[in-house]
N, CA and C atoms as an extended XYZ file, in Angstrom:
534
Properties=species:S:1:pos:R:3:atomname:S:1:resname:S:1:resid:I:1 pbc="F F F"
N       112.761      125.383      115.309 N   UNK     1
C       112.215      124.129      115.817 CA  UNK     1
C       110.801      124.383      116.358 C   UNK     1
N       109.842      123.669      116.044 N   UNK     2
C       108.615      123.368      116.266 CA  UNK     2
C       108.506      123.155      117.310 C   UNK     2
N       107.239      123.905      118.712 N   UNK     3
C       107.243      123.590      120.170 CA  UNK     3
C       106.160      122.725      119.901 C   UNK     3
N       106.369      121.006      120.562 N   UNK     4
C       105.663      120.321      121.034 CA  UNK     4
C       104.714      119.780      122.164 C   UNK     4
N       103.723      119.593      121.794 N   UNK     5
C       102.292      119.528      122.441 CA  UNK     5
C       103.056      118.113      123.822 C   UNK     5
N       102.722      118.163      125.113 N   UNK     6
C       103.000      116.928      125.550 CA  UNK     6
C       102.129      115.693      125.569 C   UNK     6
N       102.574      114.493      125.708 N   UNK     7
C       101.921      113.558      125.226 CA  UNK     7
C       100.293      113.217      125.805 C   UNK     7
N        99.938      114.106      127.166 N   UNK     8
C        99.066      113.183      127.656 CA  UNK     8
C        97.680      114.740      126.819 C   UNK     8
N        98.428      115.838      126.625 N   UNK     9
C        97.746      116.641      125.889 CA  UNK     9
C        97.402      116.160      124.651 C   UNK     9
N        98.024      115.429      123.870 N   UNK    10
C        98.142      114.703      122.432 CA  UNK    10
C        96.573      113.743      122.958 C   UNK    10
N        97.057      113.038      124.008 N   UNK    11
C        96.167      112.243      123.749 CA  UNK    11
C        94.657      112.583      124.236 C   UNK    11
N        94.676      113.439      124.916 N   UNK    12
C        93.488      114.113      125.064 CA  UNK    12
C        92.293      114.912      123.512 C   UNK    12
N        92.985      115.381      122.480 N   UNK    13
C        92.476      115.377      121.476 CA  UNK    13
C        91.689      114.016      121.517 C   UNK    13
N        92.094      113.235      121.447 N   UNK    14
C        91.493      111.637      121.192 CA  UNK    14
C        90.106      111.248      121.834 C   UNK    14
N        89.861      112.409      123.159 N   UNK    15
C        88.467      112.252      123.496 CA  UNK    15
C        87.897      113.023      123.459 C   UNK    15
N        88.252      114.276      123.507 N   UNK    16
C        87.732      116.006      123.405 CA  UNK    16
C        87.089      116.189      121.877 C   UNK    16
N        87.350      115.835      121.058 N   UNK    17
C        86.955      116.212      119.417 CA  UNK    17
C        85.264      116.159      119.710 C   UNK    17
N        84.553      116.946      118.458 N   UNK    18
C        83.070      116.918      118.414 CA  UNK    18
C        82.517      115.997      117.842 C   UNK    18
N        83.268      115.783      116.326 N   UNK    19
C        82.294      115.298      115.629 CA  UNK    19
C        83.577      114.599      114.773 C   UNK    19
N        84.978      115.045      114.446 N   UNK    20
C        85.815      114.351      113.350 CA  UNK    20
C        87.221      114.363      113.637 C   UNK    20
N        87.747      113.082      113.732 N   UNK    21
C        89.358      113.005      113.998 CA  UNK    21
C        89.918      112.122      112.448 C   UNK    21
N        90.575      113.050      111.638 N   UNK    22
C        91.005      112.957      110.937 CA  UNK    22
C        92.773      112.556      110.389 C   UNK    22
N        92.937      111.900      110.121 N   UNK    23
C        95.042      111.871      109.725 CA  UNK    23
C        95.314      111.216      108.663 C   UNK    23
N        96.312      112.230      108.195 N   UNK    24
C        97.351      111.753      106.862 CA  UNK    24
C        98.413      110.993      107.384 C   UNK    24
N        98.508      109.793      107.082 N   UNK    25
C        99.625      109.421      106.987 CA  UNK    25
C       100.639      108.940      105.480 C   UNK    25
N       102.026      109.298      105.594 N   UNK    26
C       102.822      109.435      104.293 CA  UNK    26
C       104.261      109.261      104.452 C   UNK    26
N       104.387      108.478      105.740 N   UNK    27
C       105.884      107.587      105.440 CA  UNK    27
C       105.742      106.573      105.007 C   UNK    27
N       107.078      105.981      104.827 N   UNK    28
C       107.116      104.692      103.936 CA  UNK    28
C       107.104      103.677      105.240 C   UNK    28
N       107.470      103.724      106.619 N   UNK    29
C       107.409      103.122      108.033 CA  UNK    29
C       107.509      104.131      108.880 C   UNK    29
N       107.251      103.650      110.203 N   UNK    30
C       107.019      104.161      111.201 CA  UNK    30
C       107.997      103.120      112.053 C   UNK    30
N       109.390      104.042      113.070 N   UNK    31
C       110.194      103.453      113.487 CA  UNK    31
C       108.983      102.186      115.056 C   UNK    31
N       108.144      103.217      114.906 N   UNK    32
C       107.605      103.249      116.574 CA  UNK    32
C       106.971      101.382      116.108 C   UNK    32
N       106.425      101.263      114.805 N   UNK    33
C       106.308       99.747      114.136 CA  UNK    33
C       107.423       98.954      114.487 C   UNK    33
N       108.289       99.522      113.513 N   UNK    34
C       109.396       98.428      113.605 CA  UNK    34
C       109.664       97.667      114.849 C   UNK    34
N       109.925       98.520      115.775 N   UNK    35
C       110.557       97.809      117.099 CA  UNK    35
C       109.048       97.024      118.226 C   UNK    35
N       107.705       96.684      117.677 N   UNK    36
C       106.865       96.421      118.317 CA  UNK    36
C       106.782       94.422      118.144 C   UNK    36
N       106.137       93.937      118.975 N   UNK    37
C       106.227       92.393      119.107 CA  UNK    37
C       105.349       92.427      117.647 C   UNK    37
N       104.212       92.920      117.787 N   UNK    38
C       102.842       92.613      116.475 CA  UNK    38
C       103.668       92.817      115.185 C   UNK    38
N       104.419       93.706      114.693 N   UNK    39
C       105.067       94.312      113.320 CA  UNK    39
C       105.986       92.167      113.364 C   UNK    39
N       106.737       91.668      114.401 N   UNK    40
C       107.686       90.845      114.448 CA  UNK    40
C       106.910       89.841      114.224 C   UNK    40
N       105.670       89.549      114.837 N   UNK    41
C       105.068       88.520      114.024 CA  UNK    41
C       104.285       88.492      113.028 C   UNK    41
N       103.626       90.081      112.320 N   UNK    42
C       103.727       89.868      110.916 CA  UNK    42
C       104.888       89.266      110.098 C   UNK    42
N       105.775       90.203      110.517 N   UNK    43
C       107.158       88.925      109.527 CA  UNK    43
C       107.250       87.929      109.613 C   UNK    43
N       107.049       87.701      110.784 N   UNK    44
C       107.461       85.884      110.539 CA  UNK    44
C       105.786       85.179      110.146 C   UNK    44
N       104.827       85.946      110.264 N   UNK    45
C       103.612       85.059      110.006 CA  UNK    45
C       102.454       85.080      109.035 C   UNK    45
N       102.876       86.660      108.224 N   UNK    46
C       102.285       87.050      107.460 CA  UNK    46
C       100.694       87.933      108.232 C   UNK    46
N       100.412       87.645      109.686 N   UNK    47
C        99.406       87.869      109.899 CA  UNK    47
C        99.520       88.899      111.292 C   UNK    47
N        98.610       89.557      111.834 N   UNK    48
C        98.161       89.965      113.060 CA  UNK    48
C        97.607       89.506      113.945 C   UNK    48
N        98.010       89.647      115.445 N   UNK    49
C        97.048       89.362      116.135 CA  UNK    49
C        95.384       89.962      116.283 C   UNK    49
N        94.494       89.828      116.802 N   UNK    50
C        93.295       90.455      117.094 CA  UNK    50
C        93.888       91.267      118.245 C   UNK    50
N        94.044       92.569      118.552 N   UNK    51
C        94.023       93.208      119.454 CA  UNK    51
C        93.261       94.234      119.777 C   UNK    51
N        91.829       93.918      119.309 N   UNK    52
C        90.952       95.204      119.112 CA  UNK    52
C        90.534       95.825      120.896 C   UNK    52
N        91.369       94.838      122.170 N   UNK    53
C        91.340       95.231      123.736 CA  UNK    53
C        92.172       96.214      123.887 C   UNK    53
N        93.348       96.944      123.322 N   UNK    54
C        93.999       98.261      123.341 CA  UNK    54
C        93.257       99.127      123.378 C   UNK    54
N        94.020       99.719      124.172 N   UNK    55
C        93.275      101.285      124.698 CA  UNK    55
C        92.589      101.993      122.977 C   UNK    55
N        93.514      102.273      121.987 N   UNK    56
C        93.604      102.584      120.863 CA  UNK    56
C        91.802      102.421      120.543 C   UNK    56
N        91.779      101.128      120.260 N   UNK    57
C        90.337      100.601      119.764 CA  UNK    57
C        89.753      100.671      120.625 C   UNK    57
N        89.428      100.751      121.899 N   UNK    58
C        88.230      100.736      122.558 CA  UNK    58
C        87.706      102.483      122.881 C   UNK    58
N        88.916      103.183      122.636 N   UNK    59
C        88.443      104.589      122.596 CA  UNK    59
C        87.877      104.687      121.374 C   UNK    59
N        88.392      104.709      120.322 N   UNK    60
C        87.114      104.203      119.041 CA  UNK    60
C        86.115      103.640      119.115 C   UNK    60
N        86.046      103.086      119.818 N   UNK    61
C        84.563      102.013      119.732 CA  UNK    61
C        83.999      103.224      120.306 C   UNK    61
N        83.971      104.056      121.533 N   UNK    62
C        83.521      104.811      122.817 CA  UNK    62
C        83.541      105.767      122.059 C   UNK    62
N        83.751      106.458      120.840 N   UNK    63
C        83.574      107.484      120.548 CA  UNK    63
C        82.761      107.414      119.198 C   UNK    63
N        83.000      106.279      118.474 N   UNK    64
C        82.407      105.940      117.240 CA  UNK    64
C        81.069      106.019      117.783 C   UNK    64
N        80.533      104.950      118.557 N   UNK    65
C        79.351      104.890      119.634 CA  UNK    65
C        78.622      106.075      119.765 C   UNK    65
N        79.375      107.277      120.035 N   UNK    66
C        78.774      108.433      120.026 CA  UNK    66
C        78.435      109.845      118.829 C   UNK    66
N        78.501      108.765      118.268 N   UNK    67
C        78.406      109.682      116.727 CA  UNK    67
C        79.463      110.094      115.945 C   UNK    67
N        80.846      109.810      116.517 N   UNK    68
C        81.742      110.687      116.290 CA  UNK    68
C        82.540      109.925      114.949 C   UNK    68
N        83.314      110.238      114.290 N   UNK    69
C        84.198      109.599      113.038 CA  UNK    69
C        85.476      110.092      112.977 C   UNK    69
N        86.444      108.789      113.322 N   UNK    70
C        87.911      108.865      113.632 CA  UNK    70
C        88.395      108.106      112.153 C   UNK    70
N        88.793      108.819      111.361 N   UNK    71
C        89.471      108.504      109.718 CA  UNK    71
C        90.905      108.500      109.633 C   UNK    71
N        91.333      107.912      108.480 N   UNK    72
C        92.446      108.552      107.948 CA  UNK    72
C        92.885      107.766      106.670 C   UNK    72
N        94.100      108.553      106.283 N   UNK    73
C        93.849      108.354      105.343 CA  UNK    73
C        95.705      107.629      104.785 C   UNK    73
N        96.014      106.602      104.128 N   UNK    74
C        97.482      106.225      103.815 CA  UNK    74
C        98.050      106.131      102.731 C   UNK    74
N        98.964      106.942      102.347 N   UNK    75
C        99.226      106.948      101.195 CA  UNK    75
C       100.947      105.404      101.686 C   UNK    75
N       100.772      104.988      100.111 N   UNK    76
C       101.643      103.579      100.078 CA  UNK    76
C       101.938      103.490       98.912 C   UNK    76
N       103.725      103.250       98.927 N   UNK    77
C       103.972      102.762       97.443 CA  UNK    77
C       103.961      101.749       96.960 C   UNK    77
N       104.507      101.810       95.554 N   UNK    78
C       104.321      100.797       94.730 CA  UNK    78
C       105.482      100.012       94.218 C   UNK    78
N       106.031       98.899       94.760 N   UNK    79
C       105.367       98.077       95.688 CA  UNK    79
C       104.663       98.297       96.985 C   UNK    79
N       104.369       98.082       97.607 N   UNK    80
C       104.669       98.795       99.503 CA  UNK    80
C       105.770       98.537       99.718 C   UNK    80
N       105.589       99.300      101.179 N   UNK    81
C       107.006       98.934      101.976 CA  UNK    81
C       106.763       97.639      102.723 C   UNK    81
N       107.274       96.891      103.235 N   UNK    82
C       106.579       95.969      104.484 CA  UNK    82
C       106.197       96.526      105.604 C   UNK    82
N       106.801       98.088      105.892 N   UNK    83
C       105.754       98.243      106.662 CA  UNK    83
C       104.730       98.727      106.655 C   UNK    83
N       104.213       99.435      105.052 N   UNK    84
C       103.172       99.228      104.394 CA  UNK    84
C       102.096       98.152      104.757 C   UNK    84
N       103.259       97.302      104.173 N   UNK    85
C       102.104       95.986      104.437 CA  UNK    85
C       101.220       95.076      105.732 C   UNK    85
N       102.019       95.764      106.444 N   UNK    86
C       102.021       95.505      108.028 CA  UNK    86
C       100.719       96.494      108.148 C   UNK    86
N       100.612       97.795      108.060 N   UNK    87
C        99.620       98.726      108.288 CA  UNK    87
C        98.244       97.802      107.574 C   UNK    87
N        98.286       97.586      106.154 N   UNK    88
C        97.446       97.011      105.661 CA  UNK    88
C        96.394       95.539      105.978 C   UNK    88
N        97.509       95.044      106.668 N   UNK    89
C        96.951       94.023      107.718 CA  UNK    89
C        96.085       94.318      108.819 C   UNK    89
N        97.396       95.423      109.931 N   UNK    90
C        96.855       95.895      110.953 CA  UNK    90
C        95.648       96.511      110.695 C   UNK    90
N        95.310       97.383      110.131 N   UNK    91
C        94.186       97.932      109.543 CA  UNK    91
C        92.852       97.317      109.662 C   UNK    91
N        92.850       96.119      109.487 N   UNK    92
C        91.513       94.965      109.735 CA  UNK    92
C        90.416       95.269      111.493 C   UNK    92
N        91.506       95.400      112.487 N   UNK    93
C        91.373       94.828      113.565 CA  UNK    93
C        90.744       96.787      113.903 C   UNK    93
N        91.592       97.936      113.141 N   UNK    94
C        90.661       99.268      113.648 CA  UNK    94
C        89.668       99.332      112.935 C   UNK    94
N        89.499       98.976      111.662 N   UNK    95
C        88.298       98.876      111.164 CA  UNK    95
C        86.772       98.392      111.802 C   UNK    95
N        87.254       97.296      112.178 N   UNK    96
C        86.382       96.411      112.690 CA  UNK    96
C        85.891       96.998      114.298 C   UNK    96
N        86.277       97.992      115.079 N   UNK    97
C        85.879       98.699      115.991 CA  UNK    97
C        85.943      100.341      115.583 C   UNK    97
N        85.385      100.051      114.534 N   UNK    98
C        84.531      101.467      113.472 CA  UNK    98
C        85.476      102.754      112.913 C   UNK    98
N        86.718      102.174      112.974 N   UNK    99
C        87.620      103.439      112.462 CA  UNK    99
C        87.702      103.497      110.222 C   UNK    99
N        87.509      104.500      109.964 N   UNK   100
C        87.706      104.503      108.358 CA  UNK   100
C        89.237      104.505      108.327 C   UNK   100
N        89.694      103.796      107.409 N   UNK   101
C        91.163      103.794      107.090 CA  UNK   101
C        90.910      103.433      105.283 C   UNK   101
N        91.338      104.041      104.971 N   UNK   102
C        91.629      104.486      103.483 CA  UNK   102
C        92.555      104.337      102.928 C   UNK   102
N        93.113      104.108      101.704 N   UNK   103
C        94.599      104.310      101.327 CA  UNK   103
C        94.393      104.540      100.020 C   UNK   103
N        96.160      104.990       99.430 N   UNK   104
C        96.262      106.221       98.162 CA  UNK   104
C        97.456      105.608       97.955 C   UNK   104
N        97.300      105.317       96.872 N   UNK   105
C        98.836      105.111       95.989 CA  UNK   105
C        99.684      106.646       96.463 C   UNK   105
N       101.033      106.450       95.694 N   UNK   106
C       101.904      107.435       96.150 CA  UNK   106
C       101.949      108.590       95.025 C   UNK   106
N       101.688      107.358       93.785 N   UNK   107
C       101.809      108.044       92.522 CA  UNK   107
C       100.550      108.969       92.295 C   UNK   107
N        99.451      108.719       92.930 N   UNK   108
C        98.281      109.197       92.995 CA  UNK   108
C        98.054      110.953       94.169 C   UNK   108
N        99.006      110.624       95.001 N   UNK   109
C        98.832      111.361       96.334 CA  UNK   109
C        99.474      112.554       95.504 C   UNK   109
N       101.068      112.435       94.726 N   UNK   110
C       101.764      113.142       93.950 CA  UNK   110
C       101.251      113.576       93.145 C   UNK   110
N       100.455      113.012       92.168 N   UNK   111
C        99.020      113.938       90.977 CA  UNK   111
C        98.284      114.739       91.715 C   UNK   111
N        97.911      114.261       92.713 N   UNK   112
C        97.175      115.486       93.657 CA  UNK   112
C        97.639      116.196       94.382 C   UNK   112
N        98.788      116.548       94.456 N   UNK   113
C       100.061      117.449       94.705 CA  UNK   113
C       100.217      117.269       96.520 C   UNK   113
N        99.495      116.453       96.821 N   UNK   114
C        99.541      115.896       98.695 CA  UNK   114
C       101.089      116.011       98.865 C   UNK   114
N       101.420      116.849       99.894 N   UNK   115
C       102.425      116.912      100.916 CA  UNK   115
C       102.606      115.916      101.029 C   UNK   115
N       103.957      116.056      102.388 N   UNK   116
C       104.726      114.681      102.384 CA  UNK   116
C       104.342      114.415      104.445 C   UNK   116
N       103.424      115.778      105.053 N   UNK   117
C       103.226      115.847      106.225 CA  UNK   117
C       102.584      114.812      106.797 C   UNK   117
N       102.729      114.836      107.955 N   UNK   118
C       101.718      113.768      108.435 CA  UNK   118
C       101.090      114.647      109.375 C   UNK   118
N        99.825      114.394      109.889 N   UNK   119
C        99.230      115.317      110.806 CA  UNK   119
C        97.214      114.715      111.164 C   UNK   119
N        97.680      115.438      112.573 N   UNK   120
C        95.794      114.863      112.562 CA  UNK   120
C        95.041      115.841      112.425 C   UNK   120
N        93.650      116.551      111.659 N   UNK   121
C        92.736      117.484      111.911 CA  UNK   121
C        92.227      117.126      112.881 C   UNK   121
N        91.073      117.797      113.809 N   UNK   122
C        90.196      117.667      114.724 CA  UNK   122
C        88.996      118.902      114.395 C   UNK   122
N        88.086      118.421      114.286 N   UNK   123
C        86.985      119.220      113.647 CA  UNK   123
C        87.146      120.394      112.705 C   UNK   123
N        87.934      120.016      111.624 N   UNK   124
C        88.413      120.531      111.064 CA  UNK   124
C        88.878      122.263      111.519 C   UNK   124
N        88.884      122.323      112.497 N   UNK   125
C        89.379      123.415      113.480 CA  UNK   125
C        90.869      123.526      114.149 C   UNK   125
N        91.436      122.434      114.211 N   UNK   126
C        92.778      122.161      114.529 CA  UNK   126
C        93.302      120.916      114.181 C   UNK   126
N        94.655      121.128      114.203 N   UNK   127
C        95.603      120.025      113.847 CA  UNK   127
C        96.791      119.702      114.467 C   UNK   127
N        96.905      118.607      114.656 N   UNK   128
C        98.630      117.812      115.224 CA  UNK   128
C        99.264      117.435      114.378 C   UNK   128
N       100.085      118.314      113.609 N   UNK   129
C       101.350      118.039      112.748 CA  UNK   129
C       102.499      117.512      113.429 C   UNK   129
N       102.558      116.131      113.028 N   UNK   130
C       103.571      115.298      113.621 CA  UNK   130
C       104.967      115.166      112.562 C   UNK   130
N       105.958      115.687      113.768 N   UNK   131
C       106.841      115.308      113.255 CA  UNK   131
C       108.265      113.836      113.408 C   UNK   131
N       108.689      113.581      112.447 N   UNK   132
C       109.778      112.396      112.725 CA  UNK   132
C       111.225      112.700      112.319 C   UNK   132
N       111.920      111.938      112.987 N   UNK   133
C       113.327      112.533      111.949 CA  UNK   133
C       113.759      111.607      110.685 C   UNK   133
N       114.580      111.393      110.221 N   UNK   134
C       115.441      110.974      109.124 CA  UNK   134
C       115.001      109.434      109.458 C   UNK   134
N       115.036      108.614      110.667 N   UNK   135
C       115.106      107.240      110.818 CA  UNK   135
C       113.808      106.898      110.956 C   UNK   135
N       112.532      108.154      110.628 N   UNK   136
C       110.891      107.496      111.203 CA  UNK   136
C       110.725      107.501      112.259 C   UNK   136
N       111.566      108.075      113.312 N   UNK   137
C       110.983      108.223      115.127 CA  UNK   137
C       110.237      109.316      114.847 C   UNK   137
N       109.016      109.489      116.090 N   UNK   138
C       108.346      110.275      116.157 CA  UNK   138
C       109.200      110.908      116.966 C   UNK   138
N       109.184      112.389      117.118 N   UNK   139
C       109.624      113.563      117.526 CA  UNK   139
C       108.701      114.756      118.536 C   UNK   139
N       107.796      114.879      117.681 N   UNK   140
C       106.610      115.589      118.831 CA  UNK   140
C       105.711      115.762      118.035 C   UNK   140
N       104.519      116.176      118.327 N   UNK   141
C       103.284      116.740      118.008 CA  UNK   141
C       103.532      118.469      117.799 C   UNK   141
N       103.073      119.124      116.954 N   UNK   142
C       102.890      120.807      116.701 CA  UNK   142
C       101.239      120.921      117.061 C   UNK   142
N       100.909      121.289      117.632 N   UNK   143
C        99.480      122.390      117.390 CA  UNK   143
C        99.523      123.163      116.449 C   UNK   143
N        98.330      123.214      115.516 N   UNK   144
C        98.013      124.026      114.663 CA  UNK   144
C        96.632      124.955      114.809 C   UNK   144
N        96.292      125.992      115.386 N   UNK   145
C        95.256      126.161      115.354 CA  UNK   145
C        95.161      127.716      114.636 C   UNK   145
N        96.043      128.185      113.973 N   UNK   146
C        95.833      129.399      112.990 CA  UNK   146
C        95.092      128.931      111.267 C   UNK   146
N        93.741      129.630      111.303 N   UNK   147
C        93.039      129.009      110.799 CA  UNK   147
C        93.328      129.268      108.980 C   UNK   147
N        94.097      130.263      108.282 N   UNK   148
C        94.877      129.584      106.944 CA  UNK   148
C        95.443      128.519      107.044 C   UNK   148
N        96.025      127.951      108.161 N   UNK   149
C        97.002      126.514      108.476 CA  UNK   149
C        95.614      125.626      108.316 C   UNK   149
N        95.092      126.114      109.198 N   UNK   150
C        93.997      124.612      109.295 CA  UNK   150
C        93.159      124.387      107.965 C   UNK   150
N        93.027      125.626      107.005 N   UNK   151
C        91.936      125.068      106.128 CA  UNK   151
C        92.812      124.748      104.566 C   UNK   151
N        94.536      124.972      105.026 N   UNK   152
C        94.835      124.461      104.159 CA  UNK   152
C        95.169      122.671      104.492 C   UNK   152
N        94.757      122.318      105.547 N   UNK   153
C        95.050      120.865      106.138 CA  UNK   153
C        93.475      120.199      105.412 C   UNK   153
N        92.695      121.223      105.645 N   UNK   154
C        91.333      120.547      105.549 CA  UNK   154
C        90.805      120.210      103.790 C   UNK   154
N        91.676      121.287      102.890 N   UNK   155
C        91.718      121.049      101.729 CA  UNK   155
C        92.656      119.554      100.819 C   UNK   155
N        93.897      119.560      102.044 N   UNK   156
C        94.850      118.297      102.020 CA  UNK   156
C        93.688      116.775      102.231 C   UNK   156
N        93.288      117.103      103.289 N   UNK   157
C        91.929      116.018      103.493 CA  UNK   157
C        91.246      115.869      102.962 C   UNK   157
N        90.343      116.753      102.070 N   UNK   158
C        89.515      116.433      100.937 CA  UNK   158
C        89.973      115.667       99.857 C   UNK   158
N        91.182      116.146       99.329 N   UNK   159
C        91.664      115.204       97.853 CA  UNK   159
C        92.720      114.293       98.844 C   UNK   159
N        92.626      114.182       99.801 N   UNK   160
C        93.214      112.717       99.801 CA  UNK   160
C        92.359      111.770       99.915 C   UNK   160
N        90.872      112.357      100.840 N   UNK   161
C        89.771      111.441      100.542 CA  UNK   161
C        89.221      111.384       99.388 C   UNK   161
N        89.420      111.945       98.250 N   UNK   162
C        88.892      112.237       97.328 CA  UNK   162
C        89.588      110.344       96.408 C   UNK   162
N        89.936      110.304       96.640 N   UNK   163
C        91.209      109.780       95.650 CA  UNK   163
C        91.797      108.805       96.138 C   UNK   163
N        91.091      107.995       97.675 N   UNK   164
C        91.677      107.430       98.731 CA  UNK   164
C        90.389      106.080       98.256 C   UNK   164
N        90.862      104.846       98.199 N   UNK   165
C        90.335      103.339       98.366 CA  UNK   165
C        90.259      102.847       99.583 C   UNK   165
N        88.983      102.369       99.922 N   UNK   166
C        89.058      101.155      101.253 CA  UNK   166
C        89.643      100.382      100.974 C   UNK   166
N        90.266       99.644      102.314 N   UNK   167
C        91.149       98.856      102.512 CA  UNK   167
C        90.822       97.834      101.269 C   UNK   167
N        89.568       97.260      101.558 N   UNK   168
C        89.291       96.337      101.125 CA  UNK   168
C        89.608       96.555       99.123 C   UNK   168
N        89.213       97.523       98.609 N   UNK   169
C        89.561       98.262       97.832 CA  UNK   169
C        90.908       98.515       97.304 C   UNK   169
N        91.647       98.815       97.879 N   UNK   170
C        93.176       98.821       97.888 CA  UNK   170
C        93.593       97.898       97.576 C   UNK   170
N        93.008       96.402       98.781 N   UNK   171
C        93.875       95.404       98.562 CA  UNK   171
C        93.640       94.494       97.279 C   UNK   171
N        92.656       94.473       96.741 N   UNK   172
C        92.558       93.910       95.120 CA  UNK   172
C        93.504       94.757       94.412 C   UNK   172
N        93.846       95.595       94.413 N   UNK   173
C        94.852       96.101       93.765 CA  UNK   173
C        96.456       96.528       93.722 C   UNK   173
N        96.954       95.562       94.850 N   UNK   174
C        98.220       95.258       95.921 CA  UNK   174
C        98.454       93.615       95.051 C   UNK   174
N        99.458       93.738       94.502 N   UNK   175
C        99.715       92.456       93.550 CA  UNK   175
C       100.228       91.232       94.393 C   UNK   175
N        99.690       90.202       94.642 N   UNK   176
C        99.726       88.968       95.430 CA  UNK   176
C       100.812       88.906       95.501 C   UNK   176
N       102.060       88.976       94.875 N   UNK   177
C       103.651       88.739       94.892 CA  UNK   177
C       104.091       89.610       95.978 C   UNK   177
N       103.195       90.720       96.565 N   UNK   178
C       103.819       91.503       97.619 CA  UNK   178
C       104.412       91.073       99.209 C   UNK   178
């Protein structure tokens, strides 16, 4: 079993980085979605609220501001999942307070032989390999800072950006019936 980072350490990455906060994401949902009010009124409304006042986005804004670039990158199948589709929505509101969010077919992530990990780089020097169990709960954060680990994370990041569509990008190609 993997020793986990504690949370307020997790979130400290989030202001400490130099220059790049990077993450794969590659489930089909995230339990921590499901059970939130915003995921409940996408279903029933098709839409999101604006919540770009969360802590989340305004540390983006405060770091984007400073030169810095917080990415990532989503791989999604085909169809999506809904909670796919939920991300794809949500997605609008980090964008718009300067975060890159990207996305990758599944069938595409698999040609490029992308893992199934999820994890964040941080200057391409370290990483938070997150883990979940069987139902999509998050579980803990790993530190990665042995540097074959990290530059095989940083090679994972290249061809997923390699091969990764903006949102906007993506979504012309997300079939209206979804």
């Amino acid at each position: 079993m993997p020793e986990f980072i504690d949370n307020a350490t997790f979130a400290a990455y989030f202001e400490g980085f130099e220059h790049t906060a990077w993450r794969l994401e590659t489930r089909t949902g995230y339990a921590s979605d499901r059970v939130g009010a915003k995921f409940h009124h996408f279903l029933e409304t098709g839409g999101v609220p604006d919540d770009s006042h969360r802590p989340w986005c305004r540390n983006v804004q405060a770091q984007t501001a400073r030169g810095k670039r917080i990415e990532r990158v989503r791989i999604v199948d085909s169809p999506p999942t809904r909670e796919q589709l939920f991300l794809l929505a949500s997605a609008a509101v980090n964008i718009s307070v300067g975060e890159d969010i990207r996305n990758l077919w599944r069938r595409d992530a698999d040609k490029a032989g992308l893992p199934p990990e999820d994890f964040w780089l941080f200057d391409s020097r370290r990483a938070l390999v997150l883990h979940f169990s069987d139902a999509d709960e998050y579980l803990g954060a790993e530190l990665v800072e042995d540097p074959t680990d990290v530059v095989r994370l940083c090679q994972i990041r290249d061809a997923a950006r390699h091969y990764a569509f903006t949102r906007e990008e993506f979504l012309s190609q997300v079939p209206s019936g979804t």
